[in-house]
Structure formats: structure tokens, C-alpha cells
C-alpha positions in Angstrom: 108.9 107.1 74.9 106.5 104.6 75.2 105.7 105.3 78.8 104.4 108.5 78.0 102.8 107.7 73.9 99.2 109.2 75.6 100.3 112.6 75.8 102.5 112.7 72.1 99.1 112.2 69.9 97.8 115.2 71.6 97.5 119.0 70.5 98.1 120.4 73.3 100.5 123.5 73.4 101.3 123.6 75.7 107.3 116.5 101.7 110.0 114.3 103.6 113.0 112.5 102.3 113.4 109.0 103.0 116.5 107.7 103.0 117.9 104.1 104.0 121.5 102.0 102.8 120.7 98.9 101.2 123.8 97.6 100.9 125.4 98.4 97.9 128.1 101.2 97.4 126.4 104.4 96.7 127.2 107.0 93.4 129.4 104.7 91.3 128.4 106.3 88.1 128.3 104.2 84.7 131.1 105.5 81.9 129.4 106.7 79.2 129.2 105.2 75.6 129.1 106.6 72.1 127.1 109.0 71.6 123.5 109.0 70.6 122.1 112.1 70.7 123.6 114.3 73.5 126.3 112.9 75.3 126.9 113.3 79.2 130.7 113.6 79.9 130.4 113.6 83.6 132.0 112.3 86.3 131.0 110.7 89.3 129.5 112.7 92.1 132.2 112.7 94.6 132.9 114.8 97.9 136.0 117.1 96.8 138.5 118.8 98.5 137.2 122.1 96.4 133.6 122.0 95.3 134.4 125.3 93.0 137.4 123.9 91.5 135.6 120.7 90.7 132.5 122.0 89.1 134.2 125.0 87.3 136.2 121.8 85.7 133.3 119.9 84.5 131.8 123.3 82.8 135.4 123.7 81.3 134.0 119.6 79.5 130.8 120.8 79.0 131.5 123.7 76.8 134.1 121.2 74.8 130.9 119.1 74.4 129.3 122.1 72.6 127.4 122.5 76.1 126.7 126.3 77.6 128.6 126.1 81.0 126.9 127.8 83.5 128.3 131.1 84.6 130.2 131.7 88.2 128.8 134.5 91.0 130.6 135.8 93.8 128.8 135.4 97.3 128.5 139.4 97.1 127.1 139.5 94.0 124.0 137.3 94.7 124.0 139.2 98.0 123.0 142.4 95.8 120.7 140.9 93.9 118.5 139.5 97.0 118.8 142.4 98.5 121.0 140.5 101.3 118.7 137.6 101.1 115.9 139.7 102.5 112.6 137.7 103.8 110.8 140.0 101.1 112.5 138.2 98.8 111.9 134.6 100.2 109.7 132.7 97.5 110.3 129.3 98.3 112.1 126.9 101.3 113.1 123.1 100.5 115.4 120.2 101.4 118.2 122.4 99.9 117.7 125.6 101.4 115.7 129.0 100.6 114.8 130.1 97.7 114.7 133.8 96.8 113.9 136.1 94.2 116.5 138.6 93.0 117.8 140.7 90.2 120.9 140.4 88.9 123.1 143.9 88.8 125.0 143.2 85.7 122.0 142.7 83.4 118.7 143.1 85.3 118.1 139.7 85.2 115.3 138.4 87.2 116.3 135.0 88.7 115.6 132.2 91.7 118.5 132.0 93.7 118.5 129.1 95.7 121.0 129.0 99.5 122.5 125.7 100.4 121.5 125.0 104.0 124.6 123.8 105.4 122.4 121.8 107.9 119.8 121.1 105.9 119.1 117.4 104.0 121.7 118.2 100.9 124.6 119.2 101.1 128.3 119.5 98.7 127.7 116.2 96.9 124.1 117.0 95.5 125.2 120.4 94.9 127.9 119.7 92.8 125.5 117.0 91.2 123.1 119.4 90.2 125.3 122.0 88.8 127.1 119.3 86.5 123.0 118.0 85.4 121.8 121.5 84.6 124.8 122.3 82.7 124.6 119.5 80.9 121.3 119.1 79.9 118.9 121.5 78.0 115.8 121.1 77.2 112.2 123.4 77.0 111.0 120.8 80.2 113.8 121.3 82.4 114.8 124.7 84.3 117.1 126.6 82.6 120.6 127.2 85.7 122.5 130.5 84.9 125.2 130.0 87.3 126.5 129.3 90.9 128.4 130.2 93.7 130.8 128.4 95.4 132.7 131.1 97.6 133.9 129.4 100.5 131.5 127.6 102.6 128.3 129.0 100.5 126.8 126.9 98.1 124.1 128.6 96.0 122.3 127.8 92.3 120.7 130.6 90.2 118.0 129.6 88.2 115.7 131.3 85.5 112.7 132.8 87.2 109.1 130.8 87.1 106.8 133.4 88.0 104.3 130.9 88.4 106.1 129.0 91.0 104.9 125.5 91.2 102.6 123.0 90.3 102.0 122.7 94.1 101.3 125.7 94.9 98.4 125.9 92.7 97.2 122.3 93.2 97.8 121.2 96.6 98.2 124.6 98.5 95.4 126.4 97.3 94.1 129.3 99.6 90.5 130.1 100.2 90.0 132.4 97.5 92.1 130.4 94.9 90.6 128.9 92.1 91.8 125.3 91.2 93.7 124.9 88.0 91.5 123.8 85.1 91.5 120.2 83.2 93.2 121.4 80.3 96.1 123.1 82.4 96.6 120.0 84.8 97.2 117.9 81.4 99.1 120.7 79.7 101.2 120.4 82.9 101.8 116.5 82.8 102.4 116.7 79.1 105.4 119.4 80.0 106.6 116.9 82.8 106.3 113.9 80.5 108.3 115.6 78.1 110.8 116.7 80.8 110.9 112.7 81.8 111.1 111.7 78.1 114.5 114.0 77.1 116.1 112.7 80.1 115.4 109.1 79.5 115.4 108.7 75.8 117.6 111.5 74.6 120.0 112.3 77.1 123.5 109.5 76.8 124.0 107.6 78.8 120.0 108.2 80.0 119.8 109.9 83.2 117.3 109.0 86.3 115.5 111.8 87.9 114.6 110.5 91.4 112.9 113.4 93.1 109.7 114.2 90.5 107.1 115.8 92.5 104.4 118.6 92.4 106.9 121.0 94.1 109.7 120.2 91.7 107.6 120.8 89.1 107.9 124.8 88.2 105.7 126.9 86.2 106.0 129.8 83.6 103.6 133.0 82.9 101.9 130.3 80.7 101.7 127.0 82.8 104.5 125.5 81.1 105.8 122.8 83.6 109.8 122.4 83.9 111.6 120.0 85.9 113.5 121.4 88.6 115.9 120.4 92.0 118.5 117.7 90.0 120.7 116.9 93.2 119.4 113.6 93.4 119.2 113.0 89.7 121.8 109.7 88.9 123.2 108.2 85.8 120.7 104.9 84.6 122.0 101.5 83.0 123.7 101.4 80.3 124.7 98.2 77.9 123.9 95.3 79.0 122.6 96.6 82.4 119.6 96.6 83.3 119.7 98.6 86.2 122.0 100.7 88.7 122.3 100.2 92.3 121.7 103.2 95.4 120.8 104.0 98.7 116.8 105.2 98.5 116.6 108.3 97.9 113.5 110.4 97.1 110.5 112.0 98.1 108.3 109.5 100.9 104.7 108.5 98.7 106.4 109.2 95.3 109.1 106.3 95.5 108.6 103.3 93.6 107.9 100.4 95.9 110.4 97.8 93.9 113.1 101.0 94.5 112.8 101.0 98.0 112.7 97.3 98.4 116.0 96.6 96.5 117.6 99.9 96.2 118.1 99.1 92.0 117.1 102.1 90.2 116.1 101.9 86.7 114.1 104.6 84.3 110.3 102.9 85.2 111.1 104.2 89.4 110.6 108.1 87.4 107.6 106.6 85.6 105.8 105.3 88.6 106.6 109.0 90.3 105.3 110.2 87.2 101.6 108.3 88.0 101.9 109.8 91.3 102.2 113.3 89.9 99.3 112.0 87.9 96.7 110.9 90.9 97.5 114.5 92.6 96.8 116.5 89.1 93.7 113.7 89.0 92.1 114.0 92.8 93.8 117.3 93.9 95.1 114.7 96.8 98.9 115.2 98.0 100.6 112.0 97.6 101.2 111.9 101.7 98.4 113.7 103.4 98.4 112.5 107.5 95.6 115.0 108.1 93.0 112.6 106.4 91.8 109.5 107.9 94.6 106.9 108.1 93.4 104.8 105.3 93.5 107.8 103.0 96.7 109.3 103.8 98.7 107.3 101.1 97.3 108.6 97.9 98.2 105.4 96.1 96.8 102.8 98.8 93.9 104.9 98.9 93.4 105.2 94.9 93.8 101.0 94.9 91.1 100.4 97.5 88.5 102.6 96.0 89.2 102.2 92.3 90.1 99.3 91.8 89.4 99.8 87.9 92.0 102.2 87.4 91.4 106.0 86.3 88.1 105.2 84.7 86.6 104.3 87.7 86.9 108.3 88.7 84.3 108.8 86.0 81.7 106.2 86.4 
């Protein structure tokens, strides 16, 4: 993709959601055309009666489309392997609920089993979103989901394990006797998230939008492989003679593209300006919102366009 042609050449081997209604009727999804190289057979995100009906239905589509449909979990099942969702086994908490650590009884797998918070800012719709995505889509970039649970009122997604965590948590929260990530990690990590981007843009049919790219979302192996994670807010893009699709605003507040919030049309460039977001944090080791700094360096961006008005090189000269 040409967005991202800096990273190809190279050798490398490597919070707060804002939302607002602009106008325009929310999750229509596009119907998908012939197939280029892996095509989507989805559905539009809708509210259903039953959630587990619905998704085990898709992943019945998915594995007609040569597609590994993610496996199912009872309640008491993931119950075992978190030990009762133990606060020893709390890794991680988000818009979606908690995240915890377990081990799957049947064959020791270690996984990341994330809780829908029924009160929290996601609820059936970007669950059932995300379970149709990840089952969907595969690629080395993107966070490999093993299965769900949809017993009936709990919602929960079990993911592959990233020991590693995230790109956050060894950027932005680093504790006093943490060492910062090095250069080469912080590009081997955009080069993994550029690659994550590019598959879901270029490859995937009809292309899919990401909307929620951030330094938390972005999840790390035992190596510092970055994945993409956290696809409830991930929507179908244009397709034909489109050139964009239309949605409330969604996303993560200092990450959204500016022409996204004004008009609420989404295309595939709102995920490239997150990405140069992404960027400025792995570049400064700034959050993209930070209101502990002064005011007119709390918005990464503002502040990056008032003092280097260059561009990157100015951070070197």
C-alpha cells in the first residue's frame, strides 16, 4: 500500500471514546463484490434477538469460505480457566471490559479472555462485530480469536496470549525502573502495524476500516511483533464507485482524523492518519492526549505542528 511504501523496502524482521450522530444512518454495510483476494461474506452488524445464534451462523459462512470459524465456550468453561475471573488473573481493563489471563482445561492453552461489561462503552453490537472480523480475517498482524462465549447475558472473546502486552505499556506507561523500548523495536513495531493496516485495506474484499488503532490496541509477542487488536468498531470501507461510507464518529479522542469527525464519512486514509498518530507517540514517547502537560501540549498533534513545523526531520535538527 502506498501509504505505508517506507516500511516495505526495509529489512526489518521483524483513552476516551468520542462519540457523536452526524446525521446519517449508522452500520449500513456495503454488499460485497467478486472476490479479489479474500472475500468478506458478512453481514451487517445488527442488534439480534440471539447474539449466539447469530454469530454461530456467520462462522457456519466463514468455514464455507475456506475461513477457520472460531470455536464456542461455555460461561463455565472460561470460568475454569480464569480461575473465576480472579483479580490475579486481571492483565488488562478497556472500553469492553476486563481482560484476563487463563488456561484453557481442554488443551492447556494459555489465552486472553476478554468480559463484556454490560455497562461499559460496547456492548452486543460491537461484540458480534468483532467475532464476525476475527473470524474472518487472518493475518501474522492481526490477533489471532480462538473462540467466544455467548451464554446468556455474558459476552466474552478469547484471544491468543501476547505475553508482551502492549505497545502502551512499554511506551507510554513506563515505570521508574523500565527501560524505554529501543529505535529499532519502535520501527519494528510500526512496520507490524503497517502491515496489520495494509492486509486489511488492500487485501481483505471488500477492504475493511479499522477505526480504533492506538498504542493499547496494538499487542505484543515474546519478540515485539505488533498485532492489531479490539475489532468492535472495525466497519466495512467503499466499494465501487464509492468513495466513501458514512457513520456516527467513533474512535479513540486525539487519534480520529479531523475530516472523520467533521463529516462522519469514513474512508481507508481516517486509519492512515491514526496510523501517524501511532507514529508521533513511538517518535516523542508523548500520549496522543496527555491533560497533565501544559494546555498547549496536551494534543500531541497541535503540539507536534506548532513546534515542528518541518515535519519529522525537524526532531533531528
Amino acid at each position: 500500500m502506498s501509504c505505508f511504501s517506507c516500511f516495505s523496502s526495509r529489512r526489518i524482521n521483524t483513552s476516551k471514546k468520542l462519540q457523536q450522530s452526524p446525521g446519517s444512518p449508522p452500520n449500513k454495510e456495503p454488499a460485497s463484490p467478486a472476490p479479489r483476494h479474500q472475500n468478506l461474506k458478512t453481514k451487517p452488524a445488527q442488534e439480534p434477538a440471539d447474539d449466539h445464534k447469530e454469530a454461530n451462523n456467520n462462522n457456519k459462512e466463514a468455514a464455507g469460505n475456506n475461513n477457520i470459524a472460531a470455536q464456542t465456550f461455555t460461561f463455565r468453561e472460561l470460568a475454569t480457566a480464569t480461575k473465576n475471573f480472579r483479580q490475579e488473573c486481571l492483565i488488562g481493563e478497556g472500553g469492553f471490559g476486563r481482560v484476563y489471563k487463563g488456561k484453557l482445561e481442554k488443551t492447556a492453552q494459555v489465552v486472553a479472555v476478554k468480559q463484556l461489561d454490560r455497562n461499559g462503552l460496547q456492548g452486543n453490537k460491537e461484540f458480534i462485530v468483532e467475532v464476525l472480523m476475527l473470524s474472518l480475517l487472518h493475518h501474522d498482524n492481526l490477533v489471532n480469536l480462538i473462540g467466544y462465549c455467548a451464554d446468556g447475558e455474558q459476552r466474552l472473546l478469547v484471544y491468543e496470549y501476547m505475553p508482551l502486552r502492549s505497545l502502551e505499556d512499554h511506551l507510554l506507561d513506563i515505570g521508574p525502573e523500565q527501560k524505554p523500548i529501543d529505535w529499532f523495536t519502535r520501527m519494528k513495531i510500526a512496520l507490524g502495524a503497517a502491515k496489520g493496516l495494509e492486509y486489511l485495506h488492500d487485501k481483505a474484499n471488500p477492504p475493511v476500516i479499522y477505526r480504533d488503532l492506538k498504542s493499547s490496541n496494538i499487542l505484543l509477542d515474546c519478540e515485539f511483533n505488533a498485532k492489531l487488536s479490539d475489532f468492535g468498531l472495525a466497519k466495512l470501507g467503499p466499494i465501487g464507485d464509492k468513495t466513501h461510507v458514512s457513520s456516527r464518529v467513533m474512535g479513540t479522542y486525539g487519534y480520529c482524523a479531523p475530516e472523520y469527525q467533521r463529516t462522519g464519512q469514513l474512508t481507508v486514509k481516517s486509519d492512515v492518519y491514526t496510523f501517524g498518530v501511532v507514529l508521533l507517540e513511538l517518535i516523542t514517547g508523548r500520549r496522543a492526549i496527555d491533560t497533565t502537560r501544559p494546555t498547549y501540549e496536551q494534543n500531541l498533534v497541535t503540539w507536534v505542528c506548532l513546534n515542528y513545523p518541518f515535519g519529522f526531520y525537524s526532531f533531528f535538527y
